[in-house]
C-alpha positions in Angstrom: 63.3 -2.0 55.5 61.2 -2.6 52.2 63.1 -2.7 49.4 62.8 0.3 47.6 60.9 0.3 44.1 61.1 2.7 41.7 58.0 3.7 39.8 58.5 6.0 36.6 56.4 7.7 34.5 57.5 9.2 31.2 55.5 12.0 30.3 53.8 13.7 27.3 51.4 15.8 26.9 49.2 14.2 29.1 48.0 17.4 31.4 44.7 15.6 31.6 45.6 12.0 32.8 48.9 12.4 35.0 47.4 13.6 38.0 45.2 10.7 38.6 48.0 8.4 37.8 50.5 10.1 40.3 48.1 9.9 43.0 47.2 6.1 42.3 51.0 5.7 42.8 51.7 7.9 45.8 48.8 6.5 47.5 50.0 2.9 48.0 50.0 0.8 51.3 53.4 0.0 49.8 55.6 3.0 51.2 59.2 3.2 50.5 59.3 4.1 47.0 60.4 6.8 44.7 58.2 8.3 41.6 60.2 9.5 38.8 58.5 11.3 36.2 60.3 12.4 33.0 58.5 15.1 31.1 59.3 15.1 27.0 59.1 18.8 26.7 55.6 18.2 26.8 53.5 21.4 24.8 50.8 21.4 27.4 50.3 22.2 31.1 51.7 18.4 32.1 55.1 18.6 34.1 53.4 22.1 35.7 50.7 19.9 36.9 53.5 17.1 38.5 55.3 20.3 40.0 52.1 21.0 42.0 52.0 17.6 43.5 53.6 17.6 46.9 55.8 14.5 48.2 59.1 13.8 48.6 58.9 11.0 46.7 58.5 12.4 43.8 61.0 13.6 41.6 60.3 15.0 37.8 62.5 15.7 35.3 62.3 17.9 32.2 64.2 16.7 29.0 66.2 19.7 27.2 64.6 18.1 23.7 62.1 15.7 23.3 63.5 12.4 22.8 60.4 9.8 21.7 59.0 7.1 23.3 61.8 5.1 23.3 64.0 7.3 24.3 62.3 9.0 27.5 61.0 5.6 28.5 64.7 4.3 28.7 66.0 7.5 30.2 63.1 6.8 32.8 64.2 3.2 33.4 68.5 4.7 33.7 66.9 7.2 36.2 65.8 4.1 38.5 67.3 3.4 41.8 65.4 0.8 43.5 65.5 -3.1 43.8 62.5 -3.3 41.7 61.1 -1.0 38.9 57.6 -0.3 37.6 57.0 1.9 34.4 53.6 3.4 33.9 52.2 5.6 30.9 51.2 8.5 32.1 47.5 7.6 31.4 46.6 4.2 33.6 46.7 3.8 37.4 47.8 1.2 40.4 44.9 -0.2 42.3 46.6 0.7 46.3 47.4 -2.5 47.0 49.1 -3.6 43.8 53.0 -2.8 44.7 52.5 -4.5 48.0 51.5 -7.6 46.4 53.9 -7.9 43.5 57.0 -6.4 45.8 56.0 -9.3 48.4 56.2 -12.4 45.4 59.3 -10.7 44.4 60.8 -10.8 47.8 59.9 -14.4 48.6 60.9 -15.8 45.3 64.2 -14.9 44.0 64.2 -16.7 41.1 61.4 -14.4 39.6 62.6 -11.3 36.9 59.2 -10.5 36.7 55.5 -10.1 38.5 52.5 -9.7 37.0 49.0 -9.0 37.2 45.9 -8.8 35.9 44.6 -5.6 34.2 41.3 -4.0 34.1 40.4 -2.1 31.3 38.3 1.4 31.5 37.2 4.3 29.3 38.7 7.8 29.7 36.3 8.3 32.7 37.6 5.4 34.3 34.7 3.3 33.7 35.6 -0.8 33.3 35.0 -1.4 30.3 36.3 -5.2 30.6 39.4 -6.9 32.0 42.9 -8.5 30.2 43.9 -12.0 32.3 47.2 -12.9 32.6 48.8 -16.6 31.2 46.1 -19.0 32.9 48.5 -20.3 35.8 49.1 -18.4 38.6 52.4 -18.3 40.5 56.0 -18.7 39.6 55.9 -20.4 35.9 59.5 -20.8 33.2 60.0 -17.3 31.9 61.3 -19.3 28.5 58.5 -21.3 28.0 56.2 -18.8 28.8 57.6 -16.3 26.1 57.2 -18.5 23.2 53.9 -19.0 24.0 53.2 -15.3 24.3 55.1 -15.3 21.3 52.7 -17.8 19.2 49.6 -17.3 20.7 49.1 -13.5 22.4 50.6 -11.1 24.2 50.6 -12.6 28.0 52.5 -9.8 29.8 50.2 -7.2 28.7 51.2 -3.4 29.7 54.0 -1.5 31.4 51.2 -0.8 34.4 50.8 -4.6 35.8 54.6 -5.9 35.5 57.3 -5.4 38.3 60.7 -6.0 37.0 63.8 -7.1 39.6 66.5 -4.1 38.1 68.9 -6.8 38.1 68.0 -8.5 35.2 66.9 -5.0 33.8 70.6 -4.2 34.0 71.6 -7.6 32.0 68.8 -7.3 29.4 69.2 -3.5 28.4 66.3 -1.0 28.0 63.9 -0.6 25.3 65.0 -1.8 21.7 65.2 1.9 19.7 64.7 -0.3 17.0 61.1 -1.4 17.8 58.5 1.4 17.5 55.0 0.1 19.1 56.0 -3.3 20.8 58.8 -1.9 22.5 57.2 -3.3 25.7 56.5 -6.4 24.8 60.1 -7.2 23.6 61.3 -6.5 26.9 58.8 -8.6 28.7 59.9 -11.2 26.4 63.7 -10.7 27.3 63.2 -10.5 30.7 61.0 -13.3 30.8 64.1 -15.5 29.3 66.6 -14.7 32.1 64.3 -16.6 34.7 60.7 -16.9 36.1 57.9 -15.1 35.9 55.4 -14.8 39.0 51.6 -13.9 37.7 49.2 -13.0 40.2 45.6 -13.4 39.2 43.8 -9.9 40.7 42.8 -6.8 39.2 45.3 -4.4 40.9 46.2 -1.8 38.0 43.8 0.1 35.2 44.7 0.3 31.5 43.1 3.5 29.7 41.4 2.4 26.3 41.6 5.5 24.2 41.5 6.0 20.4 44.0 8.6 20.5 46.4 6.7 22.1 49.5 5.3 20.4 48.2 1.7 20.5 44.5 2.9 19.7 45.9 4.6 16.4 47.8 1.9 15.5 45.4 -1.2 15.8 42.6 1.0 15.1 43.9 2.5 12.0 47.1 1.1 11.3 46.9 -2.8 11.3 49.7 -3.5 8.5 52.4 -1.1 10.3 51.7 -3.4 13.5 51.9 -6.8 12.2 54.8 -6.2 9.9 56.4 -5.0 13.5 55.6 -8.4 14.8 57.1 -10.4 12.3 59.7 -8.1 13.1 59.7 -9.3 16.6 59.6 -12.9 15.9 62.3 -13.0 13.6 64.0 -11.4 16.2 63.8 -13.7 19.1 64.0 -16.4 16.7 67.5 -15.0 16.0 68.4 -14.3 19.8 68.1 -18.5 20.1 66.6 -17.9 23.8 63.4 -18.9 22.5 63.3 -21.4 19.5 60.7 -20.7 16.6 60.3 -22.3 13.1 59.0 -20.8 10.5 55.7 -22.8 10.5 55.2 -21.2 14.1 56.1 -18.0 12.9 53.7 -17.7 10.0 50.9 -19.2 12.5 51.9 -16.3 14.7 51.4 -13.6 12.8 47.6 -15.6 11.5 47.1 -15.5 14.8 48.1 -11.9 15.6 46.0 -10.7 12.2 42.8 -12.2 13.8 43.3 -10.5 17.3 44.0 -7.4 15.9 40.9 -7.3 13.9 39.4 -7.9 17.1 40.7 -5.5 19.3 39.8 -3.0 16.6 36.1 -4.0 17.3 36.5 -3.7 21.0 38.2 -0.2 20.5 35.1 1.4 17.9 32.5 -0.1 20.9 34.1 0.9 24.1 37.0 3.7 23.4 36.1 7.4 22.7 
């Protein structure tokens, strides 16, 4: 038997996305798997739409109140049964091959927490609009060393669409920070990433949705000094934690660094994101 992964997606009011991303998920060449989907007490027609969808596999959930971001992604991740967990947003979608490949480099290395792949990057129609690369080698690569340099230089781990975590180390790391409000992901990736290797495949096998009305849209588009002063907040974190060693010279070029990339990705958003 395949080792059975467990794909969830917490929900939001996102009646006019989730469909697409459920069937990108139940239409995998990978088969045993189970999709959880945790409504927020959404205000629109979304968990009625995931009712209508029907397969076994997939199980939804309606929180009493809503609990946030933080909280319904974690309450997604304790929901989890499998050997290996995904966690979409309720807005992007899996290319049909894409848990067959990363469930396969999970299986044949053991020493990997975490697989990766490239993302491509389309409009609310689903047109590409361009594509986000993984860290330039591919295969198994330090999970330590590879988080500091996501940490100084960009964010190589990317979205909760193209990572596959072993629920293992999930279990020994802990869920989301409740702490961190935006880079809540990327926290994890980064803790994760410290408890072994990291396996990064070099295809396209998941979409990303670039929207303006999105959580990271609003932010980098109109809120640049809330996210930075969150990744200063990161850094000094990790810097704490030990795992990955930081002075303060490489923390101040960190957050030049992140300053000029936001700026950027602020550009890309006004151009390509409705």
């Amino acid at each position: 038997m395949e080792p059975l992964v467990s794909v969830c997606i917490p929900a939001y009011n996102n009646a006019e996305y989730i469909r697409d991303t459920i069937v990108s998920v139940l239409n995998q060449t990978y088969r045993n798997i189970e999709l959880i989907v945790v409504d927020d007490k959404s205000t629109d027609e979304t968990a009625d739409i995931v009712e209508s969808v029907k397969d076994e596999r997939l199980k939804l959930y309606r929180n009493e109140k809503n609990l946030g971001m933080v909280g319904n992604w974690n309450r997604c991740l304790n929901l989890a049964t499998g050997e290996f967990v995904k966690l979409i947003c309720a807005d992007d979608m899996l290319d049909s091959d894409a848990i067959e490949k990363e469930a396969k480099a999970m299986q044949e290395h053991p020493e990997v927490n975490l697989v990766e792949s490239d993302t491509r990057l389309v409009d609310v129609n689903g047109k590409k609009t361009g594509a986000f690369h993984r860290y330039r080698k591919s295969g198994a690569v330090d999970g330590t060393k590879l988080a500091k340099k996501a940490l100084l230089i960009q964010n190589y781990f990317g979205a909760p669409v193209n990572n596959l975590i072993r629920r293992s180390a999930l279990k020994e790391t802990g869920g989301f920070d409740n702490s961190l409000t935006y880079i809540l992901d990327f926290d994890m990736w980064l803790r994760l990433a410290c408890t072994g290797k990291v396996y990064i495949i070099h295809e396209l096998l998941n979409s990303f949705r670039i929207r303006n009305d999105s959580n990271t849209g609003v932010l980098i588009g109109e809120q640049q000094d809330v996210y930075n002063a969150e990744h200063r907040r990161l850094l000094e974190k990790h810097a704490i934690l030990g795992r990955v060693h930081l002075s303060r010279f490489e923390i101040e070029l960190s957050m030049c660094i992140r300053k000029i990339r936001n700026v950027a990705i602020a550009i890309y958003l006004k151009l390509f994101a409705k």
